[in-house]
C-alpha positions in Angstrom: 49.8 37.8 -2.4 45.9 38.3 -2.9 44.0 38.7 0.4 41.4 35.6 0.6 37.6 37.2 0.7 36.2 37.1 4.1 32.8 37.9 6.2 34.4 41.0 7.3 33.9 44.4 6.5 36.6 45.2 4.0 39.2 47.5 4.9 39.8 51.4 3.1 41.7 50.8 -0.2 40.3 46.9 -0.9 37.2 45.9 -3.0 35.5 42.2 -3.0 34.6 40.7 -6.3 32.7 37.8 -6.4 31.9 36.2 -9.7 28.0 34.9 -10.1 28.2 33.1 -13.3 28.5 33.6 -17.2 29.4 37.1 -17.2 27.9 38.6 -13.9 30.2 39.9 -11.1 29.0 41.2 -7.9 31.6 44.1 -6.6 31.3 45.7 -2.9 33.2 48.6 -1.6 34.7 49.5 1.8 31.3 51.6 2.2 29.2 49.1 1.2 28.2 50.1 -2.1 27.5 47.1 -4.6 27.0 46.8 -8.3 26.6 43.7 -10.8 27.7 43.2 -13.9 25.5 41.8 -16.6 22.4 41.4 -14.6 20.4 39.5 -15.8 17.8 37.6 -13.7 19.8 34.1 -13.8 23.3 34.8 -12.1 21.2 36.3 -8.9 23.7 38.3 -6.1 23.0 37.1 -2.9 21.5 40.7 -2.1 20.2 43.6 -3.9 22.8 45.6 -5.5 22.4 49.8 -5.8 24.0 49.7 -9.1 23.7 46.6 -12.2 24.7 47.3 -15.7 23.9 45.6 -18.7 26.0 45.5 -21.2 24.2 43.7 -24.8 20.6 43.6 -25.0 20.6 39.7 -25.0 18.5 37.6 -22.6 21.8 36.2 -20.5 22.9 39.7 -20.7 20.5 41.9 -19.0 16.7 41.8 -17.7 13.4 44.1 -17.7 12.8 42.1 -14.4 14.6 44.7 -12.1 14.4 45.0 -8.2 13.1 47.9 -7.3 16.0 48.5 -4.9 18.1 48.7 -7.1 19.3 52.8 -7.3 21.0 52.7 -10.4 20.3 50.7 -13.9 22.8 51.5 -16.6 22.0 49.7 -20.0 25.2 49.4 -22.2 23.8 49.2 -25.7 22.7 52.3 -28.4 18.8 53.1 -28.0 18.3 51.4 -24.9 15.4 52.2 -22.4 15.7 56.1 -21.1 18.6 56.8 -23.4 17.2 57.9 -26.2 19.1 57.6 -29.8 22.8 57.1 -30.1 24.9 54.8 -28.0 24.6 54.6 -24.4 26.3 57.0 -22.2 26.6 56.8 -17.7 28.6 58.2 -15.8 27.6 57.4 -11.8 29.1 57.8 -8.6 26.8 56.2 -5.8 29.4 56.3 -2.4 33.0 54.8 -3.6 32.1 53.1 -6.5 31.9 55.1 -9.8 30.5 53.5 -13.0 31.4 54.9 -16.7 31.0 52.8 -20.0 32.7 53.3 -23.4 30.5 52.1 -26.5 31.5 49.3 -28.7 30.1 47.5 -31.7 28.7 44.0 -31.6 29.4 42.2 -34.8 31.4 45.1 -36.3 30.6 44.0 -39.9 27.9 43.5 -42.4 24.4 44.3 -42.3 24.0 42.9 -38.6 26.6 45.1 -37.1 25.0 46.9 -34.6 26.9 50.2 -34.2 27.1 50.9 -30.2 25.4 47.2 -29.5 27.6 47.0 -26.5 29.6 48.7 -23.4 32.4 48.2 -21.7 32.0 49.3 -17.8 34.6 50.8 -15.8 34.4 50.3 -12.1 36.4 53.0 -9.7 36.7 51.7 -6.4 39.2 51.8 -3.7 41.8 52.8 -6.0 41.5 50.6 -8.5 40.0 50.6 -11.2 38.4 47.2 -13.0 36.8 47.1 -16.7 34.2 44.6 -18.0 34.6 44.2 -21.7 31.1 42.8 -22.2 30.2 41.4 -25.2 33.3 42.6 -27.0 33.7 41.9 -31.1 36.7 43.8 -32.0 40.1 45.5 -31.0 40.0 48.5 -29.2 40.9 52.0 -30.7 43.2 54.8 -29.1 40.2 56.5 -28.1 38.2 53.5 -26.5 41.5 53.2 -25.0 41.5 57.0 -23.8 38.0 56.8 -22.4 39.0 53.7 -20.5 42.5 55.2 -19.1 44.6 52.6 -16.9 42.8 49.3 -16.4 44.3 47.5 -13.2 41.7 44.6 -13.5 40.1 43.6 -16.3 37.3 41.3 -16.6 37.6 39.3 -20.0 35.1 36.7 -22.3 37.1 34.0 -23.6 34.3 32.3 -25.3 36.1 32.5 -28.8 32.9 32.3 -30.7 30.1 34.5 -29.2 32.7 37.4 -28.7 36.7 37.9 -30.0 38.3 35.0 -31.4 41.0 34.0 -28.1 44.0 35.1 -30.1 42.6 38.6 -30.7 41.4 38.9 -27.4 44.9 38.3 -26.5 45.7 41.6 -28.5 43.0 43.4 -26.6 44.4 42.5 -23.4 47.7 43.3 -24.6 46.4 47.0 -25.8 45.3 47.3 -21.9 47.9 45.6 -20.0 46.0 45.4 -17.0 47.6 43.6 -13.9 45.4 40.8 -13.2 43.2 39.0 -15.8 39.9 37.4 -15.0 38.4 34.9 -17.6 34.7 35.1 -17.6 31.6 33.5 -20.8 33.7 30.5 -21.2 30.7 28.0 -21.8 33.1 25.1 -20.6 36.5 24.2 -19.1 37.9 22.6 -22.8 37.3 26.7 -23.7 38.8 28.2 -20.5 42.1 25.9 -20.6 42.8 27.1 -24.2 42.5 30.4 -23.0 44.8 30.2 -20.2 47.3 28.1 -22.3 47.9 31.5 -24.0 48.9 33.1 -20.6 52.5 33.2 -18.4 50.9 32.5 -15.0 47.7 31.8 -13.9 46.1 31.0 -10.5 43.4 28.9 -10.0 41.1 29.7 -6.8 38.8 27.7 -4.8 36.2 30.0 -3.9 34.4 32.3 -6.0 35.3 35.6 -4.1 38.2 37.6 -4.2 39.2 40.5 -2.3 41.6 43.0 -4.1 43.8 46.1 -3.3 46.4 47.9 -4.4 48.8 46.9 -2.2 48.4 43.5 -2.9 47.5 43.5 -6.4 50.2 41.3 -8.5 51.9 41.8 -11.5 50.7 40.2 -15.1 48.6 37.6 -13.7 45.2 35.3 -14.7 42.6 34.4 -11.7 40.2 32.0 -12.2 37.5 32.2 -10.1 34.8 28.7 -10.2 31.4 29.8 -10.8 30.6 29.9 -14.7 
């Protein structure tokens, strides 16, 4: 059974998710670090994170507009800002969350592939660890795979268009097996319900936040959580 989130501090081994919108999450850790995914001006956190990543250099994606308090700014696509040539590569630890990203391609094919155009992140936290696939366009390889290692949450766009198709995003989730499943970049609910029609058991919740741990972290399941 997953533990409802609450205004408390969490406890050692759990971490809070709460999802903003579209594609951003906010994450906090027993220590209080926090970090958003896709930050990108629109799906505001009700706070300043230390850490925001970025994964595709598109306007719902990420943002120049960036609060100064934020410690950490990791931009997931090849050339970005302060990376220099070649795909983007982090690797941060700020208190007990550490960040890493593994380079993927956006399109994949043609003359508009752009080679390295997006990142998955990897979140470490309290034992877990979550992945955000981003902006993903195609199945993964045994090293993308490698560089990920095991992925107890993963954090999935089901959009079918934009990103994967839904069937082969099916294969990618089946190449990572993770435990639980969270649909995000849906665009509506007609998309979302033919996602989860492809999916054993799902679990629909009423609030947007979710505290995880390992202890309580089920086996082969879906959570939606309202907010895109």
């Amino acid at each position: 059974r997953l533990i409802p989130a609450a205004a408390t501090d969490l406890m050692p081994g759990q971490v809070e998710l709460t999802f903003l919108g579209h594609a951003s999450f906010l994450f906090r850790s027993p220590e209080g670090a926090t970090a958003v995914t896709d930050y990108n001006g629109v799906h505001r956190p009700p706070l300043v994170p230390d850490i925001v990543t970025m994964n595709n250099a598109h306007h719902t994606h990420f943002t120049d507009m960036i609060d100064p308090g934020v410690k950490h700014v990791l931009r997931g696509w090849a050339d970005a800002a302060g990376q220099g040539p070649g795909p983007a590569r982090h690797d941060v630890t700020y208190r007990d969350i550490r960040v890493w990203n593994i380079p993927t391609n956006v399109r994949d094919w043609g003359d508009n592939a752009r080679i390295g155009g997006n990142s998955i992140f990897v979140f470490e936290v309290s034992g877990l660890c979550i992945a955000h696939l981003g902006h993903l366009h195609h199945r993964l390889t045994d090293e993308h795979l490698a560089y990920m290692g095991i992925i107890d949450v993963l954090l999935v766009p089901v959009d079918g268009g934009y990103t994967l198709a839904q069937p082969l995003m099916m294969e990618v989730i089946r190449q990572i097996r993770p435990s639980v499943v969270i649909p995000m970049h849906y665009f509506g609910m007609g998309t979302l319900e033919r996602f989860l029609t492809m999916l054993s058991e799902v679990e629909a919740r009423a609030s947007p936040e979710i505290v995880l741990s390992r202890a309580t972290l089920p086996h082969r399941r879906a959570i939606v959580l309202p907010g895109d």
